[in-house]
C-alpha positions in Angstrom: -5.2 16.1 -17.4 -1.6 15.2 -17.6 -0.7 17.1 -14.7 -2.9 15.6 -12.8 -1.8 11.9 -13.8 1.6 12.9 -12.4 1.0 14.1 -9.3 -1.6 11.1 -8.6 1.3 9.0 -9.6 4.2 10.8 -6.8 1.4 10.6 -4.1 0.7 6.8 -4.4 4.7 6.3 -4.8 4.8 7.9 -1.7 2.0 6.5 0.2 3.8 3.2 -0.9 7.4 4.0 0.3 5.6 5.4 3.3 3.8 2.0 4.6 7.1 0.0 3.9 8.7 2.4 6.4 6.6 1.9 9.0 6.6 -1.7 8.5 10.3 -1.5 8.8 10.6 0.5 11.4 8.4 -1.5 12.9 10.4 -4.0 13.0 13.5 -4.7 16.0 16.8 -3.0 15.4 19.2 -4.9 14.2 21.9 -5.5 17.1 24.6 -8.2 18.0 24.7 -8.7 22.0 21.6 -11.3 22.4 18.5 -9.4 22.9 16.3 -12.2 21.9 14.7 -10.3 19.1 14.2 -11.1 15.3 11.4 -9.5 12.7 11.3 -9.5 8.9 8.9 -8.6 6.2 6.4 -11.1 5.0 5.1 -10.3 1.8 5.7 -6.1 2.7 4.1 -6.7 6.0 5.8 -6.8 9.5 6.4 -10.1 11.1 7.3 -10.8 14.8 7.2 -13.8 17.1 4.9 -13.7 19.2 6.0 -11.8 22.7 4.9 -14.3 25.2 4.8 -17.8 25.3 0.6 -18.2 25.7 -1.0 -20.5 27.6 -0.1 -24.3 26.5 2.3 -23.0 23.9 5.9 -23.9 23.7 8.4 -20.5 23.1 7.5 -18.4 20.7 11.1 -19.1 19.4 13.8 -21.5 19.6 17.2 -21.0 18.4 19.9 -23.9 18.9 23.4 -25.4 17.5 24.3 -29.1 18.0 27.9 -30.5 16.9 27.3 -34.2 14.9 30.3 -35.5 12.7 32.7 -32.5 13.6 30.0 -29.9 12.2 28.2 -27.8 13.8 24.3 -27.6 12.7 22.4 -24.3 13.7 18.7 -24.4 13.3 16.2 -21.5 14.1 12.3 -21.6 14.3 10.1 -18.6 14.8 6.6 -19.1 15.6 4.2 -16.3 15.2 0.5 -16.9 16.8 -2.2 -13.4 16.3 -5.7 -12.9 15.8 -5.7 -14.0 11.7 -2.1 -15.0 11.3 -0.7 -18.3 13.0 2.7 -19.0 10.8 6.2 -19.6 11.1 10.2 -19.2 10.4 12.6 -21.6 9.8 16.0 -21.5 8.7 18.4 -24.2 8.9 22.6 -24.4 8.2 24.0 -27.9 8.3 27.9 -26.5 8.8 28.3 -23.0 10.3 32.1 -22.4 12.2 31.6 -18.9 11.9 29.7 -15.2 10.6 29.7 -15.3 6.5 27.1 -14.9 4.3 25.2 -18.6 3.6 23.1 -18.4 0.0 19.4 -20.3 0.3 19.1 -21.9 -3.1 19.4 -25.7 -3.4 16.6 -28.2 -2.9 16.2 -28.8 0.7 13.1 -31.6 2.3 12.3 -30.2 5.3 11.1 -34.4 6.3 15.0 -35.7 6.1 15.9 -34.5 9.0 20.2 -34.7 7.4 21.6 -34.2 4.4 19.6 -31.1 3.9 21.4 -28.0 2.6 20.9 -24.9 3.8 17.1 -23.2 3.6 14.8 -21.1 4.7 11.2 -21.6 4.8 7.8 -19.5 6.1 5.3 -22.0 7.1 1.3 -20.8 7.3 -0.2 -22.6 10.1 -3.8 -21.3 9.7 -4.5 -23.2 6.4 -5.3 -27.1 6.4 -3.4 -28.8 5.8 -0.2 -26.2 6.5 1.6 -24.6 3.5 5.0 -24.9 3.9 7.1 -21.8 1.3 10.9 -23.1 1.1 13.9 -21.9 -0.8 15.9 -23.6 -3.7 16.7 -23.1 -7.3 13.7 -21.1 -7.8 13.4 -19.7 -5.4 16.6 -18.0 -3.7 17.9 -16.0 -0.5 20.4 -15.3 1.6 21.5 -15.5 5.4 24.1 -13.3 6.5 25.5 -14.3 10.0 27.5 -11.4 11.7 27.8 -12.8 14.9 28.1 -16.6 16.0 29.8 -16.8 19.4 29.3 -20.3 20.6 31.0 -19.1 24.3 28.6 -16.0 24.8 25.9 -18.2 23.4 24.9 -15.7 20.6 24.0 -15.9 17.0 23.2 -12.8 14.9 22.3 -11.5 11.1 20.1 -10.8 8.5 18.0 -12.7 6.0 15.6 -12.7 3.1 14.4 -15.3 0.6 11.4 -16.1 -1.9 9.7 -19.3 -0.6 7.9 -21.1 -3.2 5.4 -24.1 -2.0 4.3 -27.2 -3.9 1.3 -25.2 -5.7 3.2 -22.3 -7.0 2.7 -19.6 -5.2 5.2 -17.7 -3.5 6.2 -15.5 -0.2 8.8 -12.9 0.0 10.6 -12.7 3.2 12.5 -9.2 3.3 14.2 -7.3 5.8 14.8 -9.9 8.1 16.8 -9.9 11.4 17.8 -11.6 14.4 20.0 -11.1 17.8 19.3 -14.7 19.6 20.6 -16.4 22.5 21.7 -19.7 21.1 21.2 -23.3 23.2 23.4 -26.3 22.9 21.3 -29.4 22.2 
């Protein structure tokens, strides 16, 4: 019996480590030069913007820096729009002059549009009301920027975090990364 336990065990260990790679490799490569692509993992699942704007729809992403008070602010949003999944990424730095790593742990409120720290947040669209997941204290991640190239207009990295909403519950975003034109607003 105990033989059969084991191997049991090693075939659902692999079956596991098996679906996370093809969610991965699902997922774009992760380049520097401006492709316009970004993917993560959203609770071990992969997670793309949409492809194409659809009818009536605004871009499925929109990536910008703005300089106020001799910072610059860089914000990114990812909308994601499927049969059964309408939800979204946001991740926002209030000071960024160049690629570093940026940890996603203080309080941020998404509705204050300054003073905000830097955050991430997955936002499901198909519940009512919305339920937004953001970082802080709690609930931590990181954002690695290895390219930000105001001239060539391109912003590049990786990212995870744990978002945690009002209710409690929680989303892992793993494995994420971006290779984005950037637009000056």
């Amino acid at each position: 019996m105990k033989p059969a336990f084991t191997l049991l065990t090693l075939l659902l260990v692999f079956l596991s480590a098996s679906c996370k790679k093809e969610e991965v490799d699902a997922l774009p490569k992760a380049t520097q030069e401006g492709k316009n692509t970004m993917g993560c993992l959203v609770n071990g699942k992969a997670w793309k913007p949409y492809e194409a704007p659809k009818l009536g729809a605004g871009d499925p992403f929109n990536v910008y820096w703005r300089v106020g008070n001799g910072r610059i602010r860089l914000t990114m949003f990812f909308d994601r729009q499927t049969d059964g999944d309408a939800s979204a990424i946001y991740i926002y730095v209030p000071d960024i002059s160049s690629p570093g790593l940026i940890e996603l742990n203080q309080p941020a409120n998404p509705m204050l549009t300054s003073a905000n720290p830097s955050y991430g947040s997955y936002i499901d669209t198909q519940s009512a009301p919305d339920i937004t997941y953001l970082t802080g204290p709690t609930a931590i991640g990181q954002l690695n920027i290895t390219r930000f190239d105001t001239t060539a207009r391109i912003v590049s990295g990786t990212f995870n975090f744990t978002g945690r909403a009002a209710n409690g519950s929680a989303v892992q975003v793993t494995e994420g990364r971006f290779d984005m034109r950037l637009e000056r607003r």
